[in-house]
C-alpha positions in Angstrom: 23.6 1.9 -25.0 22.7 -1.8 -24.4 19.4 -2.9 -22.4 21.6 -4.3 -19.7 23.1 -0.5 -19.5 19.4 1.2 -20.0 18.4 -1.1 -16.8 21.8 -0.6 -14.9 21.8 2.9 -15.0 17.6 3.1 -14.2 18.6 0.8 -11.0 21.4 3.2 -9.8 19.0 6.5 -10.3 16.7 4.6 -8.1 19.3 3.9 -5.5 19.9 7.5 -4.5 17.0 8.2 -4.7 15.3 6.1 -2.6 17.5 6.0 0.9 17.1 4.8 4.4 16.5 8.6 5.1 13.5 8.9 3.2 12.2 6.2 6.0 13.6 7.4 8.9 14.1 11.5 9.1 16.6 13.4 11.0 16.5 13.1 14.5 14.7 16.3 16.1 15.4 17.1 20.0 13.5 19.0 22.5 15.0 19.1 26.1 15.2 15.0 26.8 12.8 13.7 24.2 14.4 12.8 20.6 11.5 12.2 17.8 12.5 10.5 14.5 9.8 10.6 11.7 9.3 7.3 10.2 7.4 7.0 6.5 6.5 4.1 4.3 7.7 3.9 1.3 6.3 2.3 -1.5 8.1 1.7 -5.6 7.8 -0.1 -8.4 9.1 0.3 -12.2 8.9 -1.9 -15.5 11.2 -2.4 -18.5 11.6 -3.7 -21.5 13.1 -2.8 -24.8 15.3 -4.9 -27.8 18.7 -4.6 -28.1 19.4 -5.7 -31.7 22.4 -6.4 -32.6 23.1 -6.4 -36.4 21.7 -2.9 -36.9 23.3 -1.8 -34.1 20.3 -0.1 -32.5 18.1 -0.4 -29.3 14.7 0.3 -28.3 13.5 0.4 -24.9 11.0 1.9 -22.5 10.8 2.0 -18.9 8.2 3.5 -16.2 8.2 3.6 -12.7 6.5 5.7 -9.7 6.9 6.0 -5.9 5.2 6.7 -2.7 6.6 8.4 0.5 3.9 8.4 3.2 4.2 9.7 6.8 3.1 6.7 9.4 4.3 8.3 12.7 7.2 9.4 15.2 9.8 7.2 17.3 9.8 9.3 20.5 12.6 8.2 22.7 12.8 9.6 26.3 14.6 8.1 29.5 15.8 4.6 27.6 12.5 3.9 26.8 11.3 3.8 22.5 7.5 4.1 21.6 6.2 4.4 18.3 3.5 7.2 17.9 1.1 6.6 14.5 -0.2 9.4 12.3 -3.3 7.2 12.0 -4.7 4.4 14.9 -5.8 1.9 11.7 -4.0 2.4 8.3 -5.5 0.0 6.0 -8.5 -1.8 5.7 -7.1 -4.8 6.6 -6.1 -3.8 9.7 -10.0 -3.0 10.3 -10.8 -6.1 8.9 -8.6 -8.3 11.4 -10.3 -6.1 14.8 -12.5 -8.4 16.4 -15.3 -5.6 17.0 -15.5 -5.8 13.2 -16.5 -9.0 13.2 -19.7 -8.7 14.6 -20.3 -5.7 11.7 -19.6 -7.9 9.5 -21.8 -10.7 10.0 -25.1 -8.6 10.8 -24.6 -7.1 7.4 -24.5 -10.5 6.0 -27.2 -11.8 7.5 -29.4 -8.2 6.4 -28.0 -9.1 2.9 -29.0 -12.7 2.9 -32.9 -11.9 4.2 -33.2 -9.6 1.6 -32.0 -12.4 -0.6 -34.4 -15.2 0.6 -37.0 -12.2 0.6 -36.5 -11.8 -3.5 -36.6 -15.3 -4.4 -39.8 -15.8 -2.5 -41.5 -12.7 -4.1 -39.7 -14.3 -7.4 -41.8 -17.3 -6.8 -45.0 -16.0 -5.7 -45.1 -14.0 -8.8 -44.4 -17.2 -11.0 -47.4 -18.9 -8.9 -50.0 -16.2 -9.8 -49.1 -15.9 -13.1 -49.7 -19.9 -14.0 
């Protein structure tokens, strides 16, 4: 088996396994409401090997992972589509870009740099008393 093949064949095993239903699940109905489960998902792999020709022989290795993570429902009732998340924030930077963080943020910063300017003049009144 050549590289090229090794990474052709890793590609294709990926492909079926990875599918637009693993994102969006099977459409569940109660009375007029449908809900869909929607997930994020997440892969990644590496290759690399030698395919050498005069002996005839290959060496390779390959490694890979993936993630499948729930982030809410499409509920669809009367026309109308709303997506419902597991979580309200999901990642940091989501918190990070909320305006109420901002003013956490900078009254830690300013804590951190009084505690600063307090060090380097206890730093210096030491150096004074000892000369």
């Amino acid at each position: 088996m050549s590289f090229q093949n090794f990474i052709d064949t890793l590609l294709d095993k990926m492909k079926t396994t990875i599918k637009t239903d693993s994102i969006v699940g099977d459409p569940i109905t109660v009375g007029d409401i449908t809900i869909l489960p929607v997930a994020k998902v997440t892969f990644g792999f590496g290759a690399g090997g030698e395919d050498l020709e005069k002996s005839k022989g290959f060496g390779g290795g390959s490694g890979g992972g993936a993630t499948i993570m729930p982030i809410g429902f499409l509920v669809i009732k009367n026309g109308e589509v709303n997506l419902v998340p597991i979580r309200e924030k999901e990642t940091l930077f989501d918190k990070l870009i909320d305006p109420d963080s901002y003013d956490k943020l900078e009254k830690v910063f300013d804590k951190l740099k009084d505690k600063v300017k307090k060090e380097i003049k206890k730093t210096k009144t030491k150096e004074q008393e000892e000369k």
